[in-house]
C-alpha positions as a Markdown table, in Angstrom:
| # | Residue | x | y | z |
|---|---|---|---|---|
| 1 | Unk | -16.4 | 0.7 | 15.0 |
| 2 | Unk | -14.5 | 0.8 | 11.5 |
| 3 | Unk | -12.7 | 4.1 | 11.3 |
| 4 | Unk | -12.6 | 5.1 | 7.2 |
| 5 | Unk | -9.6 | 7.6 | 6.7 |
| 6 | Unk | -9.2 | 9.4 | 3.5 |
| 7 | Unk | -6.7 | 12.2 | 2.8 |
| 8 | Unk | -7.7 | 14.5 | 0.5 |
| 9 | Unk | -5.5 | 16.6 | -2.4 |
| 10 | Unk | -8.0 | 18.5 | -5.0 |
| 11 | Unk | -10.0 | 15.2 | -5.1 |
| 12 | Unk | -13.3 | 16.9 | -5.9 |
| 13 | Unk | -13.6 | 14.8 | -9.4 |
| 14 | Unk | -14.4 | 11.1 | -7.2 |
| 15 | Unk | -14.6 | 12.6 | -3.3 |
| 16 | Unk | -18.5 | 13.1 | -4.0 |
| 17 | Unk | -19.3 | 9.1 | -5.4 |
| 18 | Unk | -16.7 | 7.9 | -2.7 |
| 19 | Unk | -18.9 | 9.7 | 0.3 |
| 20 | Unk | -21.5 | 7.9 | -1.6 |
| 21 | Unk | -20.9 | 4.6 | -1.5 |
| 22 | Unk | -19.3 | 4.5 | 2.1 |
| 23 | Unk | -23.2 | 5.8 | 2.9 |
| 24 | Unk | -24.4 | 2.9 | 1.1 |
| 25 | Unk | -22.4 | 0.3 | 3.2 |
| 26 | Unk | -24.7 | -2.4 | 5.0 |
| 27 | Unk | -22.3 | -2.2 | 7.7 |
| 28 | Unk | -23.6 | 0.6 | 10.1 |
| 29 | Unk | -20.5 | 1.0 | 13.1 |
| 30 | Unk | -18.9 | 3.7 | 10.4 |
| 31 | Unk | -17.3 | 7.0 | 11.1 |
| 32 | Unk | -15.4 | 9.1 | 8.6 |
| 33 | Unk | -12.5 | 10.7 | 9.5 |
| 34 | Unk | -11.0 | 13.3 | 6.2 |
| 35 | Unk | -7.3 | 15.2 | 6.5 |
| 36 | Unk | -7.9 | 17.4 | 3.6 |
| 37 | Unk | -4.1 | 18.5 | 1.7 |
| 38 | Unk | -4.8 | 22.5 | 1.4 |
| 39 | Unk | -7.2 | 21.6 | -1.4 |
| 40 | Unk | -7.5 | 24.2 | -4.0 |
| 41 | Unk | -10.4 | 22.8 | -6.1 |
| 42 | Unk | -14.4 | 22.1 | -5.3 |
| 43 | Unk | -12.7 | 19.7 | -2.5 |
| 44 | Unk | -13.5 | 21.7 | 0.2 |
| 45 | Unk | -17.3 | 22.3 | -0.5 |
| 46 | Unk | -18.2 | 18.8 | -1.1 |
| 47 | Unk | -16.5 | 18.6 | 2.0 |
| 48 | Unk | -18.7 | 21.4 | 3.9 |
| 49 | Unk | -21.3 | 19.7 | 2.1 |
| 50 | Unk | -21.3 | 16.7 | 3.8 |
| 51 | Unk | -21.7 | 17.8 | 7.3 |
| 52 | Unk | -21.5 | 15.7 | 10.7 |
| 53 | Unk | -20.9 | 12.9 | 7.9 |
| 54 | Unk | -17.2 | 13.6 | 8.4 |
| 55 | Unk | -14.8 | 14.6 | 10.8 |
| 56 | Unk | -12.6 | 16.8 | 8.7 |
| 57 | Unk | -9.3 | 18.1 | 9.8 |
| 58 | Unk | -7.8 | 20.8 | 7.7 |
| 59 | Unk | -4.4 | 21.5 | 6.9 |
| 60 | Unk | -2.6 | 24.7 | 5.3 |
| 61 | Unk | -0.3 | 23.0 | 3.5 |
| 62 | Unk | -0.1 | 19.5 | 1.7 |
| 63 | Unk | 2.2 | 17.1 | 3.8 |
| 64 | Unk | 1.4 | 14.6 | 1.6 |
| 65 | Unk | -0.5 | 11.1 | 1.9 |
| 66 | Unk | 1.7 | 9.3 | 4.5 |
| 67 | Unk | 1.7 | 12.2 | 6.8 |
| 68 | Unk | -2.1 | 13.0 | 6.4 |
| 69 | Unk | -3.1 | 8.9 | 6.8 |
| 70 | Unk | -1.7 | 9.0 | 10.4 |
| 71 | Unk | -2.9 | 12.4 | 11.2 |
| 72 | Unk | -6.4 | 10.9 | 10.6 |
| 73 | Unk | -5.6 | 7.5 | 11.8 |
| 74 | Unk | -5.0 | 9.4 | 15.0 |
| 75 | Unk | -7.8 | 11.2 | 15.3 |
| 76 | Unk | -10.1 | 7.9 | 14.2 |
| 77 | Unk | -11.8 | 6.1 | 16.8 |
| 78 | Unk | -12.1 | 2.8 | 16.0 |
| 79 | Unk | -10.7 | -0.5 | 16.6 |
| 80 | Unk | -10.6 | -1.1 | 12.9 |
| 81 | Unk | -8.7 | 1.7 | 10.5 |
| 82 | Unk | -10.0 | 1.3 | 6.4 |
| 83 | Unk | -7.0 | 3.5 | 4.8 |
| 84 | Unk | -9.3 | 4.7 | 1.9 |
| 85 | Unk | -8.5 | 6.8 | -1.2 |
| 86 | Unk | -10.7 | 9.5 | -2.7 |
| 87 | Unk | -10.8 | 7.9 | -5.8 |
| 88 | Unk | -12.1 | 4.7 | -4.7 |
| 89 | Unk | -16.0 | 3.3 | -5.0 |
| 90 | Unk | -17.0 | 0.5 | -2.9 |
| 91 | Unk | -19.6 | -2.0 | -3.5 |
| 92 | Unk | -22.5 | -2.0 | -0.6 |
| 93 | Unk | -20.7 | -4.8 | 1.3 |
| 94 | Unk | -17.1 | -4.1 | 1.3 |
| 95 | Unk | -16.8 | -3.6 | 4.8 |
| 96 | Unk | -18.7 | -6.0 | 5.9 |
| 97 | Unk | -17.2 | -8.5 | 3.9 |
| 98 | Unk | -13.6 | -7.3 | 4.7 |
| 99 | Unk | -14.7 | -7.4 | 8.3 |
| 100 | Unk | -16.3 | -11.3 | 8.0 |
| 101 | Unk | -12.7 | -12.1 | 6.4 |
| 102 | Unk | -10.6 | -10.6 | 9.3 |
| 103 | Unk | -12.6 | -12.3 | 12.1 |
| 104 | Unk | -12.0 | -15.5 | 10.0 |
| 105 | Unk | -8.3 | -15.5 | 10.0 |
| 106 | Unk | -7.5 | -13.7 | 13.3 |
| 107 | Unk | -4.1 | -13.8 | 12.5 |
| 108 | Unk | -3.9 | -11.3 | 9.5 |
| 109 | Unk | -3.4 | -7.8 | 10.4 |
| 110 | Unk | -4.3 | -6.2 | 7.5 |
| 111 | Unk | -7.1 | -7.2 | 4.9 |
| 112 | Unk | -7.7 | -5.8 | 1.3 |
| 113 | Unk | -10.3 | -7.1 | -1.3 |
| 114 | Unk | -10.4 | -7.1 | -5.4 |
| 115 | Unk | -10.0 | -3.8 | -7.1 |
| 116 | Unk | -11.4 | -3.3 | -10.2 |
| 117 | Unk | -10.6 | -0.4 | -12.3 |
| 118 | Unk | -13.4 | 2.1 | -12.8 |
| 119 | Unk | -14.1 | 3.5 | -16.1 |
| 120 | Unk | -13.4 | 7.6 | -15.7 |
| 121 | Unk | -14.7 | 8.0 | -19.2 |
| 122 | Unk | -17.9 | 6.7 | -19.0 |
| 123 | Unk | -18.3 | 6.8 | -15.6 |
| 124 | Unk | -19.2 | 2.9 | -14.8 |
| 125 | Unk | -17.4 | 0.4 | -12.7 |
| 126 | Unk | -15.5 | -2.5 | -15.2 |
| 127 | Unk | -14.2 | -5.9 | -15.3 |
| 128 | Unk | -10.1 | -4.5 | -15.4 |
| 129 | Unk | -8.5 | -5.7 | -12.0 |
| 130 | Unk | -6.4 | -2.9 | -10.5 |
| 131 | Unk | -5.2 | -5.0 | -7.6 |
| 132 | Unk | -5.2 | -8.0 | -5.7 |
| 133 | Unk | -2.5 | -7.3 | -3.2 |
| 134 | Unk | 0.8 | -6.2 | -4.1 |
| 135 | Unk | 4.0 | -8.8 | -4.7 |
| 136 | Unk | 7.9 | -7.9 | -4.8 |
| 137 | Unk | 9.6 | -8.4 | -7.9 |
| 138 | Unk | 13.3 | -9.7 | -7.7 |
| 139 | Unk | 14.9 | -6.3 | -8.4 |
| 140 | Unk | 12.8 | -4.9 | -5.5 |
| 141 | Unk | 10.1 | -3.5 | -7.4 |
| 142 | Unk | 6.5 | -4.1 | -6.1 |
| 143 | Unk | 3.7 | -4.1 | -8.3 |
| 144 | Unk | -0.1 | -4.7 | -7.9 |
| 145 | Unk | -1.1 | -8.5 | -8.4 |
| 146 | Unk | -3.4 | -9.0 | -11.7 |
| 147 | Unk | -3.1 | -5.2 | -12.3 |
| 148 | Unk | -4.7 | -5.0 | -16.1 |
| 149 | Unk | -6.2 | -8.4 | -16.4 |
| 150 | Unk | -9.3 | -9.0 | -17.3 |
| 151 | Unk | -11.1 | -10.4 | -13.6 |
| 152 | Unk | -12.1 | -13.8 | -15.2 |
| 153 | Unk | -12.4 | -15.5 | -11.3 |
| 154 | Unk | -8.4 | -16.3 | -11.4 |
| 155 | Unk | -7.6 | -13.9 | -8.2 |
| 156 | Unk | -11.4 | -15.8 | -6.1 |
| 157 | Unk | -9.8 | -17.6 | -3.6 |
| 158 | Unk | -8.5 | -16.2 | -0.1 |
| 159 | Unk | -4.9 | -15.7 | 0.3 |
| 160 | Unk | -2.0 | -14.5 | 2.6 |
| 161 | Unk | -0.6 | -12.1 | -0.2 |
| 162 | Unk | 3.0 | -9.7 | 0.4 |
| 163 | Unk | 1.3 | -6.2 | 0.9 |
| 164 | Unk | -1.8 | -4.3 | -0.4 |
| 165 | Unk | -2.0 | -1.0 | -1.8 |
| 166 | Unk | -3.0 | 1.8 | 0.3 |
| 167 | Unk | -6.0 | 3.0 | -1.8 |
| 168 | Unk | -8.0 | 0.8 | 0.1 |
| 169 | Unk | -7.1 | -1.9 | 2.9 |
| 170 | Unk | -8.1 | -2.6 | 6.3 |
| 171 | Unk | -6.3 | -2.3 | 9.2 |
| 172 | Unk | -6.3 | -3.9 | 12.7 |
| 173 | Unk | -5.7 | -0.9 | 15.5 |
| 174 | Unk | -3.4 | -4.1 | 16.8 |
| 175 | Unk | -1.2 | -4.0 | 13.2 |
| 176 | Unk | -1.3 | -0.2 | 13.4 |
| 177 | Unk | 0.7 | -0.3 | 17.5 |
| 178 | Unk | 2.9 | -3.1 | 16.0 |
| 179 | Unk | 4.7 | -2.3 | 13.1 |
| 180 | Unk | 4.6 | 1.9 | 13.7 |
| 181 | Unk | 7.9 | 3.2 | 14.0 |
| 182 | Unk | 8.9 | 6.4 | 15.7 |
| 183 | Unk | 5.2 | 7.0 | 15.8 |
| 184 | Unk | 5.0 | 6.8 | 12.4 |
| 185 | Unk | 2.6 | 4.6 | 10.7 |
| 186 | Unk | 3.4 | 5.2 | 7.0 |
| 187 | Unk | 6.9 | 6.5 | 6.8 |
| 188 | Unk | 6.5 | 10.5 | 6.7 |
| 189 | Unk | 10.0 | 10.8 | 5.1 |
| 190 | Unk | 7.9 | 9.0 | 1.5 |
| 191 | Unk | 5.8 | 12.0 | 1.6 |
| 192 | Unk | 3.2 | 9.7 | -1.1 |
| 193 | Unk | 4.2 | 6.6 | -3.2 |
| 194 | Unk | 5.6 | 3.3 | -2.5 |
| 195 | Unk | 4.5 | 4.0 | 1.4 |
| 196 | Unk | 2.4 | 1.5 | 1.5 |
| 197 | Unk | 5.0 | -1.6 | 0.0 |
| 198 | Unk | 7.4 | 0.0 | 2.6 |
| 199 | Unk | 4.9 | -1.1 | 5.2 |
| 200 | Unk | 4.2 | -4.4 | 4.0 |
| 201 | Unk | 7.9 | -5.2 | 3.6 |
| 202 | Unk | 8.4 | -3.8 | 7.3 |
| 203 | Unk | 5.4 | -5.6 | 8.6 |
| 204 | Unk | 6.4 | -9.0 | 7.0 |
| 205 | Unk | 9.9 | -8.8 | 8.5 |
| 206 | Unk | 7.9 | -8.0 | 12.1 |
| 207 | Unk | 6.3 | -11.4 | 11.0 |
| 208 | Unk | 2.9 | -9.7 | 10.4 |
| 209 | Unk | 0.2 | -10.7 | 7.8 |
| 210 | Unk | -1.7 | -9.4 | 4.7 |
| 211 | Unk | -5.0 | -11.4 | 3.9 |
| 212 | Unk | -6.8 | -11.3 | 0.3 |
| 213 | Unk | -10.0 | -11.6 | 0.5 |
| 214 | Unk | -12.0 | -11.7 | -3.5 |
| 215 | Unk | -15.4 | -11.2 | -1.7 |
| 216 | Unk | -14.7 | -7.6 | -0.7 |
| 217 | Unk | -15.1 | -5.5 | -3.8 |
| 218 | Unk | -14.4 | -2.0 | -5.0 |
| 219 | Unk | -13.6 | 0.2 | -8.0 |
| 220 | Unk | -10.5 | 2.5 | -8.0 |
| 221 | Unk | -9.8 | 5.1 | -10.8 |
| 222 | Unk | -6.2 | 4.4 | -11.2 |
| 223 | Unk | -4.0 | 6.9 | -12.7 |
| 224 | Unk | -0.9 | 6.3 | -11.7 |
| 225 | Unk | 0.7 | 2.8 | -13.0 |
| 226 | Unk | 4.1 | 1.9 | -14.5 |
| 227 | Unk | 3.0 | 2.0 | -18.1 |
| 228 | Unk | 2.2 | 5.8 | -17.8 |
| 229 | Unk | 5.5 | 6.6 | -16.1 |
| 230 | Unk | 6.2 | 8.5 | -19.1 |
| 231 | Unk | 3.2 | 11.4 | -18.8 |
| 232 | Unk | 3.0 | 11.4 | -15.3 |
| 233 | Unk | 4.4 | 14.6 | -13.4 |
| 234 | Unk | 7.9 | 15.0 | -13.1 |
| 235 | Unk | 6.9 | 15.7 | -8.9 |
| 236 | Unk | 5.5 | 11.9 | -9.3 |
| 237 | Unk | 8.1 | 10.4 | -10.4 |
| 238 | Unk | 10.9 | 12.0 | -8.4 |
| 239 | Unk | 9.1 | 11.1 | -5.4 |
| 240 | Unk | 8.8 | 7.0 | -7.0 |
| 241 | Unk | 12.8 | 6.7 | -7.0 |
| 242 | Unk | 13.6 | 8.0 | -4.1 |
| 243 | Unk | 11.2 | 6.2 | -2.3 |
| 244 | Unk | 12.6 | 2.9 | -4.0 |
| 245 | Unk | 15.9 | 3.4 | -2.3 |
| 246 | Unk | 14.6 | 4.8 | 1.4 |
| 247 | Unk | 12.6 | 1.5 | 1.2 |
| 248 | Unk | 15.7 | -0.5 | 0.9 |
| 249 | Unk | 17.7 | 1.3 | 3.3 |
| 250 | Unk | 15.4 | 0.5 | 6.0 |
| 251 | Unk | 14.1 | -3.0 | 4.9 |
| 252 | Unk | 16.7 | -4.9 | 3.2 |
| 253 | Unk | 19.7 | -7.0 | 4.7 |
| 254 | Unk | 23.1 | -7.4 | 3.1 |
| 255 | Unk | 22.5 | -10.7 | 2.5 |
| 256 | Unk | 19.2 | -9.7 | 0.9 |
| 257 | Unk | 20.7 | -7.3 | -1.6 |
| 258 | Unk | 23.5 | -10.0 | -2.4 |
| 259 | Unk | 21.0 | -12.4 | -3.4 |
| 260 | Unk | 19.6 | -10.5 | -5.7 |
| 261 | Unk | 22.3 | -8.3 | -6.8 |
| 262 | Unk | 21.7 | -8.6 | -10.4 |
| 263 | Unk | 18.4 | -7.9 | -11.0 |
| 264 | Unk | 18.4 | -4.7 | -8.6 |
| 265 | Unk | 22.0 | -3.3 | -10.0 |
| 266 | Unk | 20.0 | -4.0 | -13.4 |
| 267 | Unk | 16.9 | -2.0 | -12.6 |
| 268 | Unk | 19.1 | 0.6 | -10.7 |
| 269 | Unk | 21.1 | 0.7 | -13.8 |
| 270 | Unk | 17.9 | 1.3 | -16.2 |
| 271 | Unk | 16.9 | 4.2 | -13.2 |
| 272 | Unk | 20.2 | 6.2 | -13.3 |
| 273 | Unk | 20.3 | 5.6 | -17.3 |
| 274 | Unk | 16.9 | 7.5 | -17.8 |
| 275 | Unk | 18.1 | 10.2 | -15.7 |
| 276 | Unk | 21.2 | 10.8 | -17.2 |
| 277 | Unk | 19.7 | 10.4 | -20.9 |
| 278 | Unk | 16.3 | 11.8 | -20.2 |
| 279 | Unk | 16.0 | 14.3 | -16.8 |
| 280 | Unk | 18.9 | 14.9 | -14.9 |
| 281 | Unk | 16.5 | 16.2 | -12.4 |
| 282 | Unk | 16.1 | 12.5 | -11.2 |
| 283 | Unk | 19.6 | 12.2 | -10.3 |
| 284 | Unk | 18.6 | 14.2 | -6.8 |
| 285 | Unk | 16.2 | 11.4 | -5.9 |
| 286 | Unk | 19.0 | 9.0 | -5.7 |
| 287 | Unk | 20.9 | 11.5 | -3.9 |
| 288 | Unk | 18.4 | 12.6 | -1.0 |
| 289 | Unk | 19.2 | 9.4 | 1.2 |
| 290 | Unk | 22.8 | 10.4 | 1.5 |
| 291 | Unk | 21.6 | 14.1 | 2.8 |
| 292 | Unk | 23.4 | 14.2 | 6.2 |
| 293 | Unk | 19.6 | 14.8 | 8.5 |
| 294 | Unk | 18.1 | 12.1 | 6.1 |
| 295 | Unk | 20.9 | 9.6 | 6.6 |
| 296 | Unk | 20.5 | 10.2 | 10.5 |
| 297 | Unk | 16.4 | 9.5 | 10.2 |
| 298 | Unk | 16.9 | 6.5 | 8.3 |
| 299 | Unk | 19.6 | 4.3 | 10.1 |
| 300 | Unk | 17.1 | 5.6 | 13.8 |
| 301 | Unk | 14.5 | 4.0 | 11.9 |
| 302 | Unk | 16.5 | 0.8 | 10.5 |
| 303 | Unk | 17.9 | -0.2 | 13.7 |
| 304 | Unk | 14.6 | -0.2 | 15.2 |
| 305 | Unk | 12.8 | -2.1 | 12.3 |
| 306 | Unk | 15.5 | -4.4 | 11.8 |
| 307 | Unk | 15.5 | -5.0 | 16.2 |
| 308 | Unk | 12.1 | -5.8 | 15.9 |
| 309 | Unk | 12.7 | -8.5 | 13.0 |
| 310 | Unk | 11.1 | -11.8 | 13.6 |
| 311 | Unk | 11.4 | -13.3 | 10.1 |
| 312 | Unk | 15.0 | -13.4 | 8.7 |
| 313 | Unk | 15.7 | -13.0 | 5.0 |
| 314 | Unk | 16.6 | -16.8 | 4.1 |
| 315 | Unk | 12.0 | -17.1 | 4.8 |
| 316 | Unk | 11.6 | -13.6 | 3.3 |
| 317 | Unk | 13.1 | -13.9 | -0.2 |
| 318 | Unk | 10.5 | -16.4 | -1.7 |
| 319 | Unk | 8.2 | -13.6 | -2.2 |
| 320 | Unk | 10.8 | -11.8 | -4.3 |
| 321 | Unk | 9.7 | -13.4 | -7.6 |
| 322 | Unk | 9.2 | -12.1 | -11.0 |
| 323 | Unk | 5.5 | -13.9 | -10.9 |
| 324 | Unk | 2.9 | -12.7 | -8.2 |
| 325 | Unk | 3.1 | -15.0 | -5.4 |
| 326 | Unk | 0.5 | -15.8 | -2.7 |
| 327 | Unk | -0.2 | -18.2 | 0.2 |
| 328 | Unk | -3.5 | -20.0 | -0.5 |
| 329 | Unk | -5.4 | -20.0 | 3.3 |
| 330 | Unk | -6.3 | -23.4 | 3.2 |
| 331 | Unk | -2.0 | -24.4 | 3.3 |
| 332 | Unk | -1.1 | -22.0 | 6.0 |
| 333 | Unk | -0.1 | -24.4 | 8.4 |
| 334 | Unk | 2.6 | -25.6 | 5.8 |
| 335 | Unk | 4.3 | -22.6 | 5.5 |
| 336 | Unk | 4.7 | -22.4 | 9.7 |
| 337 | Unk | 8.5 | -23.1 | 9.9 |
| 338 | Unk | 11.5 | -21.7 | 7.3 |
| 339 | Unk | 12.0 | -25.1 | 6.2 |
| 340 | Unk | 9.3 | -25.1 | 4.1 |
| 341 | Unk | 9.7 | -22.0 | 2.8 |
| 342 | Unk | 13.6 | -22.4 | 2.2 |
| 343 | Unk | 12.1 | -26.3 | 0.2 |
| 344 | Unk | 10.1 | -23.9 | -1.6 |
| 345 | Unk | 12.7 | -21.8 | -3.2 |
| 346 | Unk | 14.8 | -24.5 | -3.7 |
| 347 | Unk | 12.4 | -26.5 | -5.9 |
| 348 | Unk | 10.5 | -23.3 | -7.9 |
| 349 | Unk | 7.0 | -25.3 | -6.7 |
| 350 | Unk | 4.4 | -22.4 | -6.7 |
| 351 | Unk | 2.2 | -21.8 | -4.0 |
């Protein structure tokens, strides 16, 4: 059985076409399992409205998406978990083909496909890519691969890619025991944003796998993405930088941050700049790590991510790159040992 769990926040402008088109799947083993975020729009009709369709759990208050994602991937009673957002439309053979991808490559815990952007204006699906997995940058930002590209076939081959994004990527129950911490799959303490690249960068380091798979299509109506930073909620924001440094607290080794020291002090610089300049409001999302009870929650969770480590940081850091990088399927077996990897870096080759 595939499990798909959506969390819910006054979604009611995309909920109804998303409902839709998991209806319209050709894959029939499907429950729906919704934590709805103390909606206050139509959320909770269309909700009503859709019956034994859904499993809905309620809350009073909105928790935000991390917490509500493992409240429903709790609840969900499948052996497979599709982490789905609202806003997301899939073609009639997503799951399936997500599904014929993961039995494929047995050995990747987690499988997204190619996001398009859909149109909110006119209301039709288009040819914009939204994402094709997300990649690390080398000042530790992540960024969704081919995000604004014209889909031209350049993202159609399978690949072991860095992360995905959480609007829509499946999930082994397997993945979901292995890299939880604290029984915690996405970190509560993120509340939304960026909780998603903190699991991929935990899961890499627990030697875990993301697969790409271009066969597995859907349409997202994206609305938060770098370039709009500027009109975007100041809530949104605030929660985007502090997340950027709870990430790093948990995830990254000294050696890690010394290697690429200039490009994050760079970007940090840029960060702390705007707030100073722009909204000195930011300044207390670099400050909430250093809060005594937060300080105590992170270094719990650290020690245990970094005592589960199987891949050190000298293998890690070639998907730190200022182009998207990605494994092609077909070379897996040459990038088994570190020495390949560590030839990699030291030659630029792209994979």
């Amino acid at each position: 059985m595939v499990s798909v769990t959506i969390v819910t926040w006054n979604s009611a402008a995309c909920l109804r076409e998303c409902l839709a088109s998991i209806e319209r799947q050709d894959y029939q083993g499907i429950e729906i399992v919704v934590v709805d975020n103390a909606s206050t729009d139509e959320t909770c009709d269309i909700l009503r409205a859709a019956g034994s369709r859904c499993r809905v759990l309620y809350k009073q208050e909105n928790t935000g998406f991390a917490a509500g994602q493992n409240k429903a991937m709790r609840a969900a009673r499948g052996n497979w978990i599709l982490c789905l957002n609202p806003d997301v439309i899939l073609r009639e053979d997503f799951v399936s083909q997500l599904l014929a991808a993961a039995n494929a490559y047995p050995d990747a815990g987690a499988i997204c496909g190619k996001l398009l952007r859909w149109d909110e204006n006119r209301g039709v699906p288009s040819d914009i890519i939204d994402s094709t997995g997300v990649y690390f940058t080398r000042n530790m930002r992540h960024l969704d691969r081919g995000s604004e590209e014209l889909d031209r076939g350049q993202y159609d081959r399978a690949q072991f890619v860095f992360g995905a994004t959480g609007a829509a990527v499946l999930f082994r129950r397997e993945f979901i025991d292995a890299v939880s911490v604290g029984g915690e799959f996405f970190d509560e303490e993120f509340f939304s944003y960026r909780e998603d690249a903190d699991l991929a960068w935990r899961a890499q380091l627990m030697g875990q796998k993301y697969l790409y798979t271009p066969n597995a299509v859907a349409w997202h109506v994206r609305r938060v993405t770098p370039e709009r930073r500027e009109s975007l909620p100041f809530l949104i924001n605030w929660h985007s930088v502090k997340n950027r440094w709870l990430m790093r607290t948990k995830n990254a080794s000294g050696w890690l941050c010394w290697r690429l020291a200039g490009p994050v002090l760079w970007r940090d610089a840029l960060i702390l700049g705007y707030a100073v300049l722009r909204d000195w409001r930011m300044l207390s999302a670099g400050l909430y790590r250093w809060r005594p009870d937060v300080c105590a929650r992170l270094r719990q969770k650290r020690q245990v991510i970094q005592a589960r480590r199987r891949v050190s940081d000298r293998e890690l850091i070639w998907w730190f790159s200022d182009s998207p990088r990605a494994i092609d399927v077909q070379r897996r077996s040459e990038i088994a040992t570190s020495e390949v990897a560590q030839r990699t870096l030291a030659t630029g080759e792209q994979r």
